[in-house]
VOLUMGU-574663 format. One line per 8 residues: number of its first residue (from 1); for each residue x, y, z of N, C-alpha, C. Coordinates in steps of 0.2 Angstrom, whole numbers, plus 2048, in hexadecimal, padded with zeros to 3 digits. Example, Ala and Ser with C-alpha at 12.3 -4.5 7.8 and 13.67 -1.06 7.14 Angstrom:
BEGIN
1	842/7E4/827/83E/7EA/827/842/7F0/827; 840/7F5/823/844/7FB/824/840/800/827
//
This chain:
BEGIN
1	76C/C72/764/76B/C6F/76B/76F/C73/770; 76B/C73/775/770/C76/77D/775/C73/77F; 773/C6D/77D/778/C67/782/77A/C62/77D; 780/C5E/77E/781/C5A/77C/77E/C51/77B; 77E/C51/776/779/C49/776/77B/C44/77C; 77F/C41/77F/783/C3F/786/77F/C42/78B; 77F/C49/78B/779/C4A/790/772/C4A/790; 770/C4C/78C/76B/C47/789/767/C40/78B
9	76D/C3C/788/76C/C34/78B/76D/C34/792; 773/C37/794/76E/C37/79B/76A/C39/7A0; 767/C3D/7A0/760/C41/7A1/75D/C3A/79F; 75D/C37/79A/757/C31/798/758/C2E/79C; 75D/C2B/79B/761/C23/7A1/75E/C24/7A8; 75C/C2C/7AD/75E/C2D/7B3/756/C2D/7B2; 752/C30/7AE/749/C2F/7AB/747/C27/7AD; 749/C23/7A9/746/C1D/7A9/749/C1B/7AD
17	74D/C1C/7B2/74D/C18/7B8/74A/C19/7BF; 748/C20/7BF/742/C23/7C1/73B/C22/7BE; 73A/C1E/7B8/735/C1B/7B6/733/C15/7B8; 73A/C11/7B7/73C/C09/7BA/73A/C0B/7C2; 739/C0D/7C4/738/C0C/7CE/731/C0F/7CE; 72B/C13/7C7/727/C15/7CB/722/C0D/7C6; 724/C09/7C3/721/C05/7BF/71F/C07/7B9; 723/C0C/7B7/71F/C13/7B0/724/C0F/7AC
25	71E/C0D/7A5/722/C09/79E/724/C0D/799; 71F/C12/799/71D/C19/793/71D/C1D/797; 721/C23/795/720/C2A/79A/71D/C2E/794; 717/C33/796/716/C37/78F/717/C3F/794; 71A/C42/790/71D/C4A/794/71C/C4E/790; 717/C54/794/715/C59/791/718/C5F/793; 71B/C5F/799/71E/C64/79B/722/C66/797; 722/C6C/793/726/C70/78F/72E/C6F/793
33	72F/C71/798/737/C71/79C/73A/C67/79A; 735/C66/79C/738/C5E/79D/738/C5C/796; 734/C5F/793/735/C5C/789/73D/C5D/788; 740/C65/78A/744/C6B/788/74A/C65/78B; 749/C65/792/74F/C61/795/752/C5B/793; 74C/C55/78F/74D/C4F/78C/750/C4D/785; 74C/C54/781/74C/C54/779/751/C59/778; 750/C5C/77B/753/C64/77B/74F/C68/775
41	747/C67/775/742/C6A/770/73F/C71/773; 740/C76/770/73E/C7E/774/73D/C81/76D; 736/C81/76E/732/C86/76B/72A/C89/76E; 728/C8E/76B/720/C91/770/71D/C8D/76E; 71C/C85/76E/717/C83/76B/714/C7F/771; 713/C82/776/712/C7E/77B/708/C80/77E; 708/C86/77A/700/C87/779/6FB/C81/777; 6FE/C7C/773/6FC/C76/76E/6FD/C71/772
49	6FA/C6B/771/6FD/C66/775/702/C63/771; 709/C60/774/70F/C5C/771/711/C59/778; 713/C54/778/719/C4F/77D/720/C4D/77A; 71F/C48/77F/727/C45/77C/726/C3F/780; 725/C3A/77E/725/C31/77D/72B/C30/77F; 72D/C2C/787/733/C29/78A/72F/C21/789; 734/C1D/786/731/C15/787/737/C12/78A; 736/C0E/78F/739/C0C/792/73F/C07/790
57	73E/C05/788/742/C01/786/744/C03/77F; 743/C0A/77E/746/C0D/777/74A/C12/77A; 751/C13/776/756/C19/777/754/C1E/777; 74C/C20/770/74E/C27/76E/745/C28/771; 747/C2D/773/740/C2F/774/73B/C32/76F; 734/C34/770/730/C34/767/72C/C3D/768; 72D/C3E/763/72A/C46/765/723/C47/761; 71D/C48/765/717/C48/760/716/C51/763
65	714/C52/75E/711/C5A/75F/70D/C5C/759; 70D/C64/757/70B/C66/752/70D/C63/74A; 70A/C63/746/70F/C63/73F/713/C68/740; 70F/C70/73E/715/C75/73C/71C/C75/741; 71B/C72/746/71F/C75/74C/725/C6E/74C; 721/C68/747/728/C63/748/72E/C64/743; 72F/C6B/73E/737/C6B/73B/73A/C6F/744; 736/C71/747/73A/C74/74E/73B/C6E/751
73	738/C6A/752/73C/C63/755/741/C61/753; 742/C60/74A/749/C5F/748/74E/C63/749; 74B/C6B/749/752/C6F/74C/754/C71/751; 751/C6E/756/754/C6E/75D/754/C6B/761; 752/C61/75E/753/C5D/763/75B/C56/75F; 75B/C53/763/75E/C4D/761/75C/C47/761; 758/C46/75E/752/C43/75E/752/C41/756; 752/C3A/755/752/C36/74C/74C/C3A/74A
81	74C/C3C/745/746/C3F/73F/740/C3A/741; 741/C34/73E/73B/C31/73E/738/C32/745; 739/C32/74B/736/C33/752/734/C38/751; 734/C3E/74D/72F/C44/74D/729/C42/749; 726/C41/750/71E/C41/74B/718/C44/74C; 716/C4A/745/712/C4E/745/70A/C4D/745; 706/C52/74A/700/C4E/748/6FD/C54/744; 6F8/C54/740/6F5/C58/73C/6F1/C5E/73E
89	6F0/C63/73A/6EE/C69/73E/6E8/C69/740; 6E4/C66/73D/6DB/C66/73F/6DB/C62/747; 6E1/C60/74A/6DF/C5D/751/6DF/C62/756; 6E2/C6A/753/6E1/C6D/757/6DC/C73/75A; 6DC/C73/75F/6D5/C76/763/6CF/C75/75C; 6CF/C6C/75C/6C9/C6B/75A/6C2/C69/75F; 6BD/C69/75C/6B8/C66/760/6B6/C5F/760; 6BA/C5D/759/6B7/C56/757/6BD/C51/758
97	6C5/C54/75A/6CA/C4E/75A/6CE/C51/75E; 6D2/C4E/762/6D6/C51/767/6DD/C4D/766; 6E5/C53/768/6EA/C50/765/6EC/C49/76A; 6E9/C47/76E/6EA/C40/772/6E6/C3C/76F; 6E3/C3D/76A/6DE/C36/767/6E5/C32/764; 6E9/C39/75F/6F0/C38/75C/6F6/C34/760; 6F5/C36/765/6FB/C35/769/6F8/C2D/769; 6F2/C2C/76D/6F1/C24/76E/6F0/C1E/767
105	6F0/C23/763/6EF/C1D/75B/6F8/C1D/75B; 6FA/C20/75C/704/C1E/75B/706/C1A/760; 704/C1C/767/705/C17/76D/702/C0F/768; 6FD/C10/767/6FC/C07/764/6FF/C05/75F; 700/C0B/75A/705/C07/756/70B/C03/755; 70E/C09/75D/716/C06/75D/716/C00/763; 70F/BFF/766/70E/BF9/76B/70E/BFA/770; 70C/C00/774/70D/C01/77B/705/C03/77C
113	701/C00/77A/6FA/C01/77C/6F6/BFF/781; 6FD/BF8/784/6FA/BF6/78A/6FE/BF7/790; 701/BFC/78F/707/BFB/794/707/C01/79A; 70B/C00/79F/708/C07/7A4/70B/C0E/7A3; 708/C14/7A1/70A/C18/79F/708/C1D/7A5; 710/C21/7A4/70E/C26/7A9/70B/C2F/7A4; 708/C32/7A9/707/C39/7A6/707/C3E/7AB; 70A/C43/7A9/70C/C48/7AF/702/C4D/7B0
121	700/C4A/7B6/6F9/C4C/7B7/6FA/C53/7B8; 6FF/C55/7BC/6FD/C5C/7C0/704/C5F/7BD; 703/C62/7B7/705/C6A/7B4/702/C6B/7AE; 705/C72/7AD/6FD/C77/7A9/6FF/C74/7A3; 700/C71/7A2/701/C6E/799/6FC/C66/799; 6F9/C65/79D/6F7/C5D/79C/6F0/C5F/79E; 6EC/C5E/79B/6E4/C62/79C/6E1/C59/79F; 6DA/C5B/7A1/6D6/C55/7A4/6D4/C52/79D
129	6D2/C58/795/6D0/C54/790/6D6/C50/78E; 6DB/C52/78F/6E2/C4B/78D/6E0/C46/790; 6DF/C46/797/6E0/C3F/79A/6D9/C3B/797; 6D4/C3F/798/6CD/C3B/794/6CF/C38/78D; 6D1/C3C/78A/6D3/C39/782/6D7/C32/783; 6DF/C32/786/6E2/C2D/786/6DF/C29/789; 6DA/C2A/78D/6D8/C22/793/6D5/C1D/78E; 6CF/C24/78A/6CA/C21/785/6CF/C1D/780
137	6D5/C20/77E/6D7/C20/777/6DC/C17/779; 6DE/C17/780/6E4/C13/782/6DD/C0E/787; 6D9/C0B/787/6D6/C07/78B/6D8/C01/78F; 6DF/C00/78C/6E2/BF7/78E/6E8/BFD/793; 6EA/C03/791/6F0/C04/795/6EE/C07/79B; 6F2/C06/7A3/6F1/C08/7A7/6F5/C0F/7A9; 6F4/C16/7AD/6F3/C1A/7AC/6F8/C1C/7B5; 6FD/C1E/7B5/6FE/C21/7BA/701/C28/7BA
145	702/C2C/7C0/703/C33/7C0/70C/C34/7C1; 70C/C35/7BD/716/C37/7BD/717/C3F/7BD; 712/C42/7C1/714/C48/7C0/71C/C4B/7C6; 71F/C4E/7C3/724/C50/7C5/72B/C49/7C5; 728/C46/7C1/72F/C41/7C0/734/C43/7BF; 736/C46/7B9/73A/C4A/7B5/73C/C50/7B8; 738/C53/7BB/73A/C59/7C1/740/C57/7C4; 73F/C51/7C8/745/C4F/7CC/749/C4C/7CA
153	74A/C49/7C4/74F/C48/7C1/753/C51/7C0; 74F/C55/7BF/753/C5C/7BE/757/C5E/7C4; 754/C5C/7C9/757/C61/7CC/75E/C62/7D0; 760/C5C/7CD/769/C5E/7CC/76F/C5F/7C8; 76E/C65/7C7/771/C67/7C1/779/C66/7BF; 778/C66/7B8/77F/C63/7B5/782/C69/7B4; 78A/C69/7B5/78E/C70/7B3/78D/C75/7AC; 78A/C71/7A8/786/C74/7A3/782/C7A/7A5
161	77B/C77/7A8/775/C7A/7A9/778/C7F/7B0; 77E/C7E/7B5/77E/C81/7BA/783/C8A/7B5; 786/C89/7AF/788/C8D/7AB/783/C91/7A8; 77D/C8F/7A6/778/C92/7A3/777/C97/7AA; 776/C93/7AF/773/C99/7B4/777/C9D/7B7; 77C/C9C/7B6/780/CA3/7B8/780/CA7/7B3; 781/CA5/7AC/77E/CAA/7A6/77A/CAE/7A9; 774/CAC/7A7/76C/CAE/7AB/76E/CB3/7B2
169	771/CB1/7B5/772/CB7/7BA/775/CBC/7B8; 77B/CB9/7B3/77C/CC1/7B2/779/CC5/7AE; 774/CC3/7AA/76E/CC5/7A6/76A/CCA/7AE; 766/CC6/7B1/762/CC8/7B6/767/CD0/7BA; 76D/CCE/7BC/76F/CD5/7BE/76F/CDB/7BA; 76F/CDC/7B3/76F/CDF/7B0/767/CE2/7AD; 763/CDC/7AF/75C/CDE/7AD/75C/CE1/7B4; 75D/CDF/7BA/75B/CE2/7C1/75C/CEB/7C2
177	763/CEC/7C0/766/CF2/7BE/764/CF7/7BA; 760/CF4/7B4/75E/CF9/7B1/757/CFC/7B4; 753/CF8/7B6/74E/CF7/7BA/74E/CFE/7C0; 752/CFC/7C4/757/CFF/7C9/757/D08/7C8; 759/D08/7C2/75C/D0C/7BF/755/D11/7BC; 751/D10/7BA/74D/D12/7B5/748/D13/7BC; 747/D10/7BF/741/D14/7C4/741/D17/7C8; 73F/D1C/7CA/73E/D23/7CA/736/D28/7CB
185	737/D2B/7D0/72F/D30/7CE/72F/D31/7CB; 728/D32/7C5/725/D33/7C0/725/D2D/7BA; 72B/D2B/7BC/72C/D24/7B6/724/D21/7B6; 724/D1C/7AF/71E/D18/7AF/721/D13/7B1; 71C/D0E/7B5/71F/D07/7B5/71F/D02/7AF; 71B/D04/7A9/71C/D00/7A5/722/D02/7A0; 725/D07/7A0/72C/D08/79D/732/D06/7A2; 731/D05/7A8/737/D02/7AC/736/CFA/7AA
193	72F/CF7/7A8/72E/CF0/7A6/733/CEE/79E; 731/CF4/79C/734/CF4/794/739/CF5/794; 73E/CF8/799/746/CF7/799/74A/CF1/799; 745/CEF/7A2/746/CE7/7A2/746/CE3/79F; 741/CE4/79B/73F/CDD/796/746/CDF/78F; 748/CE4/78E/74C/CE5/78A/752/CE1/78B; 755/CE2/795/75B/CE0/796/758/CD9/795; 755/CD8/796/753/CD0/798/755/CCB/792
201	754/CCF/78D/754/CCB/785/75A/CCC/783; 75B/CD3/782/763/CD5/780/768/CCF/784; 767/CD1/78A/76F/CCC/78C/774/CD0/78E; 77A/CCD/78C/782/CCF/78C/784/CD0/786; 787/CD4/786/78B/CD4/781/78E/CCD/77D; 790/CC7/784/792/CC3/780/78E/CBC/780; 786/CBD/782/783/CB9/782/77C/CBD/783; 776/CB9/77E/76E/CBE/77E/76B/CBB/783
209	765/CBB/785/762/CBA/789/75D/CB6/786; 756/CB2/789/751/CAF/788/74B/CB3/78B; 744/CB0/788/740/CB4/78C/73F/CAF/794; 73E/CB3/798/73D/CB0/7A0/739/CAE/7A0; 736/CA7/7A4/72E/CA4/7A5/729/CA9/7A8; 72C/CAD/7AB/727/CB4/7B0/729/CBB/7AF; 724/CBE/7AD/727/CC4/7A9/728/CC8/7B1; 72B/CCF/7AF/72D/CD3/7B6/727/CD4/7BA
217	729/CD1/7C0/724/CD2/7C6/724/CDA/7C8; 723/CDE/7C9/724/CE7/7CD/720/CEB/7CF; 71B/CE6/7D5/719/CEA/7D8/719/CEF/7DC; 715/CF5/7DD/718/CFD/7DF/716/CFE/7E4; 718/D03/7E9/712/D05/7EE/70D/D00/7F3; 708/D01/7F5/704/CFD/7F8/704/CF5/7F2; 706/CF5/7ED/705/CED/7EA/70B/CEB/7EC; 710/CED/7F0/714/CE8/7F3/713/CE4/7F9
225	70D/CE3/7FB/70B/CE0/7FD/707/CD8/7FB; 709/CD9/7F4/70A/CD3/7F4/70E/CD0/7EC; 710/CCA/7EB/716/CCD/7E7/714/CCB/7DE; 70F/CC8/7DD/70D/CC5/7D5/70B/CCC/7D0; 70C/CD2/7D3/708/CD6/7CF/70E/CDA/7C9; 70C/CDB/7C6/70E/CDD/7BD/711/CE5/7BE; 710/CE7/7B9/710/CEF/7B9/70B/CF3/7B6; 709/CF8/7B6/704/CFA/7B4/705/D02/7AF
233	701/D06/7AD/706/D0C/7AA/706/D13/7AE; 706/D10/7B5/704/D17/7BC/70C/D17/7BA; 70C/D1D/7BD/715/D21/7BF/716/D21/7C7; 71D/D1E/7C8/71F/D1F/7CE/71E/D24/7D2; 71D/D24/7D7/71C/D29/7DD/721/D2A/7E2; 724/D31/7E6/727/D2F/7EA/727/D2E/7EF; 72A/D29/7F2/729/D25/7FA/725/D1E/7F8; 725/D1D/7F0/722/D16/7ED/729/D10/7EF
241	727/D0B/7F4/72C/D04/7F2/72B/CFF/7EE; 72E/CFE/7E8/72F/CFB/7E3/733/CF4/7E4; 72D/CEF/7E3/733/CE8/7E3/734/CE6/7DB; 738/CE3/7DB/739/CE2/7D3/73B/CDA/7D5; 738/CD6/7D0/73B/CCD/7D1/73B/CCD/7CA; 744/CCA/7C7/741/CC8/7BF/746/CC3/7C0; 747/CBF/7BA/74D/CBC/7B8/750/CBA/7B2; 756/CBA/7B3/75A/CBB/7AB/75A/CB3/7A9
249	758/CB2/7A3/757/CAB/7A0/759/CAA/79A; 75F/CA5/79A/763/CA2/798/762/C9C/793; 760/C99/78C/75F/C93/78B/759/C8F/78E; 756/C93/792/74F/C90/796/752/C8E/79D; 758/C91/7A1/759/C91/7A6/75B/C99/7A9; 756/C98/7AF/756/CA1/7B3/759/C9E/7B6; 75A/CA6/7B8/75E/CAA/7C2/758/CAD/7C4; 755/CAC/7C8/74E/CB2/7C9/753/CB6/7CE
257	751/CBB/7D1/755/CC1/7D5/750/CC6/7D5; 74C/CCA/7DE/74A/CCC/7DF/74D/CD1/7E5; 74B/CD8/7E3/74D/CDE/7E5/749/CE4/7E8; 74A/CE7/7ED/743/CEC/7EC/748/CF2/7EC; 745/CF7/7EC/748/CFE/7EB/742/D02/7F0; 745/D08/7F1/73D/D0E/7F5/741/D16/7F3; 73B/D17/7EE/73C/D1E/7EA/73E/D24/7EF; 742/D27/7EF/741/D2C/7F7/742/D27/7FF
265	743/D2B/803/742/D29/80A/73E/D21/80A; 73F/D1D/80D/73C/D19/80F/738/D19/817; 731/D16/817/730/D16/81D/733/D12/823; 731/D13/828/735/D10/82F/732/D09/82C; 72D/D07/82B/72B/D01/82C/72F/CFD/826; 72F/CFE/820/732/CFE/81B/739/CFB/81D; 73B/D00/81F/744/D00/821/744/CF9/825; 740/CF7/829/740/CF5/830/741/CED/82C
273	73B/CEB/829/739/CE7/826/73F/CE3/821; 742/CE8/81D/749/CE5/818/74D/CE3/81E; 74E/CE7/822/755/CE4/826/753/CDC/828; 74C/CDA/82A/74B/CD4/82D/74B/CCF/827; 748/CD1/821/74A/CCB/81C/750/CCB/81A; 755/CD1/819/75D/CCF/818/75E/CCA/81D; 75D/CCE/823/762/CC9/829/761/CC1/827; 759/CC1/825/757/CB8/828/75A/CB7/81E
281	75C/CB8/81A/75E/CB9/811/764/CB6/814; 768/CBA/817/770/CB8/818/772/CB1/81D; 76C/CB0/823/76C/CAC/825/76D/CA7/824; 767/CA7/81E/766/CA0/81B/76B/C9E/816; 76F/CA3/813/774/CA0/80E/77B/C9E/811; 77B/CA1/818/77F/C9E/81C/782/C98/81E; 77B/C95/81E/77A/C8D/821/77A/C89/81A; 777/C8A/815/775/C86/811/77D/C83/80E
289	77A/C7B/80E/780/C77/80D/77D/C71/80B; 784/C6D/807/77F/C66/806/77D/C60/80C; 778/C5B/80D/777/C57/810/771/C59/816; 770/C61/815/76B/C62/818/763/C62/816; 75C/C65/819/757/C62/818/754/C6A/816; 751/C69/811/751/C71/80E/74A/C74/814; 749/C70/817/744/C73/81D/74B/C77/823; 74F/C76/822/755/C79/829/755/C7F/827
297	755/C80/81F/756/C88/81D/74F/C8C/821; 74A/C88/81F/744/C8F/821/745/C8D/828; 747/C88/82B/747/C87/834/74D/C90/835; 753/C90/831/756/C94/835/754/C9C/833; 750/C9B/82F/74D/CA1/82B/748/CA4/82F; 743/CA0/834/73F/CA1/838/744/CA2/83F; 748/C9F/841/74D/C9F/847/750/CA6/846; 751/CA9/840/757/CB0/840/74F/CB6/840
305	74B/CB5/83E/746/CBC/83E/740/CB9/843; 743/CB7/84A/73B/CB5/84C/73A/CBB/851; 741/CBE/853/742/CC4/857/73C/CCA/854; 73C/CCA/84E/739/CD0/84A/72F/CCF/84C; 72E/CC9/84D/728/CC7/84C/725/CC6/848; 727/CC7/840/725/CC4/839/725/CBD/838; 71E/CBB/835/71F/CB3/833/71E/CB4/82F; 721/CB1/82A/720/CAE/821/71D/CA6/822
313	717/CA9/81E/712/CA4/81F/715/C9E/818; 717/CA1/811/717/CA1/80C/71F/C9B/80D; 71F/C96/808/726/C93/808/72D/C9B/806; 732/C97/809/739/C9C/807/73C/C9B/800; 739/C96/7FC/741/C97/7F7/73D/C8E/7F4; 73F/C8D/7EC/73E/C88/7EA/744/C88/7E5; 744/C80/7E2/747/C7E/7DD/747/C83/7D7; 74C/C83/7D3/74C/C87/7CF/751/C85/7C8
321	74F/C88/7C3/754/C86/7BB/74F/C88/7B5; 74E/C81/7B2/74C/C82/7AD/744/C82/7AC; 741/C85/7A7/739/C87/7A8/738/C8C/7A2; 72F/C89/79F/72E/C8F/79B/727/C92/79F; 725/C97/79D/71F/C9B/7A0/718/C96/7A3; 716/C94/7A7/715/C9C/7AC/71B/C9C/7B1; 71E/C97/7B1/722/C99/7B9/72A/C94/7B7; 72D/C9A/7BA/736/C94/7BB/737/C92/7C0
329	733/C90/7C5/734/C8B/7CC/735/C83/7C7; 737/C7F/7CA/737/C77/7C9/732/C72/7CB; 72E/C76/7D0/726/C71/7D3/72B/C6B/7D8; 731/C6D/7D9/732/C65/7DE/735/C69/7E5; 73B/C6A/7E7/73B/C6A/7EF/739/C72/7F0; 737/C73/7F4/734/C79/7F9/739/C7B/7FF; 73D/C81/800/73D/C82/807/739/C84/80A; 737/C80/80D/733/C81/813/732/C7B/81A
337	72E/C7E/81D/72E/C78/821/729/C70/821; 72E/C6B/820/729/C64/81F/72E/C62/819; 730/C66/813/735/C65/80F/73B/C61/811; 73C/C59/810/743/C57/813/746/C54/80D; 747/C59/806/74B/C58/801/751/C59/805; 755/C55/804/75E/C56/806/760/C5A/800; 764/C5F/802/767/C64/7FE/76D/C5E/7FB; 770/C61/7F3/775/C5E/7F0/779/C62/7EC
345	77F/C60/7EB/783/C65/7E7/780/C66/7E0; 780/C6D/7DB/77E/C6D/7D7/774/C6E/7D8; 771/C6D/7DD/76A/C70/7DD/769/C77/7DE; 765/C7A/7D9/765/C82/7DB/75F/C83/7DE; 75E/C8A/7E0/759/C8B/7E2/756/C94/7E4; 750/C96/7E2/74F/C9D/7E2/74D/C9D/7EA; 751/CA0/7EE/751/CA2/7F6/74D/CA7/7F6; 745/CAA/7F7/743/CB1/7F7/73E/CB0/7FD
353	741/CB2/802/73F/CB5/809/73A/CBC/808; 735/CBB/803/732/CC2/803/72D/CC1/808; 72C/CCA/80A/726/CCA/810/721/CCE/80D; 719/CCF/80E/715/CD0/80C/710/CD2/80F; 711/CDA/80F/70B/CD9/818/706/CDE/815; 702/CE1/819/6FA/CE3/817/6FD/CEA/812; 700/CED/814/702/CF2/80F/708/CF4/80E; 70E/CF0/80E/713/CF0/809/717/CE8/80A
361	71C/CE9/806/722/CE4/808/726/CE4/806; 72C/CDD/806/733/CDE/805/733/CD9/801; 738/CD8/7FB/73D/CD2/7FA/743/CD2/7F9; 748/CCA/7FB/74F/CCC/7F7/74F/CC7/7F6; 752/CC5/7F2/750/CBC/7F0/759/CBA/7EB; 75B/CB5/7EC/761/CB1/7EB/75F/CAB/7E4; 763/CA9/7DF/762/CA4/7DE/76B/CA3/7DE; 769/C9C/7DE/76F/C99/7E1/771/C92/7E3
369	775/C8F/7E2/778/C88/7DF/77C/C84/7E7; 779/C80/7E9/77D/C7C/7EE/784/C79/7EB; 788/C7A/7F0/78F/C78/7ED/790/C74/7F1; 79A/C73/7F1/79A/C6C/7F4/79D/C6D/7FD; 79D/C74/7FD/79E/C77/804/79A/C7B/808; 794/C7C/803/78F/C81/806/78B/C83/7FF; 78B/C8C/7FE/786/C8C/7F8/789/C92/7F6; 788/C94/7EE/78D/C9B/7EA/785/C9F/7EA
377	782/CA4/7E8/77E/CA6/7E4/781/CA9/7DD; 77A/CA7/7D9/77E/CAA/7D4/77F/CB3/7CE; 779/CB5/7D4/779/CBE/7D3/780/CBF/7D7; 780/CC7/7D7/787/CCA/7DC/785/CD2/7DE; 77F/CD4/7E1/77C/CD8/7DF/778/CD9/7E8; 77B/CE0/7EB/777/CE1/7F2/772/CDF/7F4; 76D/CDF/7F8/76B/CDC/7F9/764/CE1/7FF; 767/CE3/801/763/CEA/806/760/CED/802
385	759/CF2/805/757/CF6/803/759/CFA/801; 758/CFC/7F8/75C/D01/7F5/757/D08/7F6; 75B/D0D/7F7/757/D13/7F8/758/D19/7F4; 753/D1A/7EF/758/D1F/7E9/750/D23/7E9; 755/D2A/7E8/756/D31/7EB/759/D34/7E7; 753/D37/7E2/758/D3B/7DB/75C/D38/7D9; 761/D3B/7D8/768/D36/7D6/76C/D33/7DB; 76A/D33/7DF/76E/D30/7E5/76C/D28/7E7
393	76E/D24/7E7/76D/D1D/7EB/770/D1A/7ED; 76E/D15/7F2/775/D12/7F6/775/D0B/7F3; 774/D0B/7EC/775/D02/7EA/77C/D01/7E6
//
């Protein structure tokens, strides 16, 4: 296990009393992170359908997933044996049985058929055929939408989970560095990917790495213009600007950190553009402190670069930790505007002021933990547009 059984219980304790105020009796949770957080259950099995059963009046919660995949429920959660309970292999990507028929024949046996259950509607692990199956399969129980329950229970981090991420940072500046390091005219970009991913797993010396919910983002040239795109197996060119976004992942908690570099000379516009996302980057980490409304970040982030004439349409920075693929965001506070999470000690959050314009752009992005005086980041790593020129660079 990650964590200790103590923490565990309570994660459950701070769960059902966020159940107790939404009226939720049975919680059923499919999000892989929220299983990880509660059970402490991490495996790829999350292709399959499995949850994890909160009753509002049992200590232990119940694990139904695959057969093969429940001796991995034994090895990795704190969870009684008998509460792993495996469904058989034919329910999978069957046409004739589905694994929530399963799930609702155990919900009746242990008596909760009539009682109101929550299910997390909106993430990619809960399909429309689950909800049809339980409705059909639960007909006395009432059904509401818990999604993101458990999310906000995450998102203030225990000193444990805030040590995972600074791990993961130092993972992330070393995958950054290598990255950094390896790209070059004529390089391929799919062997600066395969560096990355090398740092990324290897680790530290005194600790390995995890895989990251998002593999290396590194867009080149005209694709910086916008930021989701991969690598491909073209060779760098020179006067190509390279963003690179990765993050080093720790136990199932990132640091994401994003960097751009310009192969050769940068252009006027280029140059013009980092300085305005540093200035409004540092801005924002200046102010950030607790008690405030994660909308004053993007107020002062708009107030520091309004001179420039860029507007970032796109929110500035979301909640951030633990997560498995597609994405390491948390899906709950947003910086942006309309957002009036009050910032708290111990919430992180990935800061990325990236700009995106018709044919190039920029990022630098933060992640980084509210304290009790302001905010730490947990990379240590420049921040400017790097400009590397043969063997020369100013990083």
């Amino acid at each position: 296990m990650s964590f200790g059984t103590e923490e565990y219980k309570d994660r459950i304790r701070k769960t059902k009393e966020k159940m107790a105020s939404k009226g939720i009796e049975v919680l059923l949770i499919t999000d892989p992170a929220n299983m990880y957080y509660l059970s402490g259950y991490n495996g790829w099995s999350f292709y399959v359908h499995q949850m994890l059963v909160i009753i509002d009046d049992e200590d232990q919660p119940i694990w139904i997933g695959r057969g093969q995949d429940a001796n991995g429920a034994k090895l990795t959660t704190w969870i009684y044996h008998e509460n792993i309970i495996p469904y058989p292999d034919d329910y999978v990507q069957s046409d004739s049985k589905h694994p929530m028929d399963f799930v609702a024949e155990i919900l009746k046996q242990i008596g909760q058929e009539r009682r109101s259950i929550g299910v997390e509607m909106e993430n990619y692990y809960f399909t429309a055929k689950c909800y049809e199956h339980l409705k059909k399969g639960l007909p006395n129980a009432s059904f509401q939408d818990a999604t993101l329950l458990v999310n906000w229970v995450r998102i203030i981090k225990s000193d444990t989970e805030i040590e995972y991420m600074k791990r993961a940072a130092k993972i992330v500046e070393n995958a950054m560095m290598a990255g950094i390091e390896m790209i070059d005219e004529g390089v391929r970009e799919c062997d600066v990917a395969a560096k990355i991913f090398h740092s990324q797993i290897s680790g530290t010396s005194e600790f390995g790495g995890d895989y990251p919910a998002i593999v290396p983002l590194l867009p080149s040239g005209e694709k910086t213009s916008t930021p989701h795109m991969t690598w491909t197996d073209e060779r760098y060119k020179r006067g190509d600007a390279v963003i690179l976004e990765l993050a080093g992942c720790y136990k199932r908690y990132h640091s994401p950190l994003a960097r751009t570099l310009n192969i050769g000379p940068p252009t006027v516009k280029v140059m013009a553009l980092s300085e305005v996302v540093v200035e409004g980057l540092n801005a924002c980490l200046d102010m950030i402190k607790p008690g405030i409304y994660c909308e004053e970040i993007e107020e002062t982030w708009r107030r520091t670069i309004v001179k420039s004439g860029i507007i970032k349409e796109s929110r500035l920075g979301y909640s951030v930790g633990l997560n498995y693929p597609p994405d390491w965001g948390e899906h709950t506070a947003s910086i942006r505007n309309g957002d009036k999470t009050v910032l708290q000690p111990n919430m992180t959050f990935h800061l990325i002021p990236g700009i995106w314009l018709d044919h190039y752009g920029f990022e630098a992005s933060e992640t980084l933990r509210v304290t009790e005086g302001g905010c730490e980041t947990f990379a240590s790593l420049p921040r400017q547009l790097i400009i590397k020129d043969g063997l020369l660079t100013n990083y």
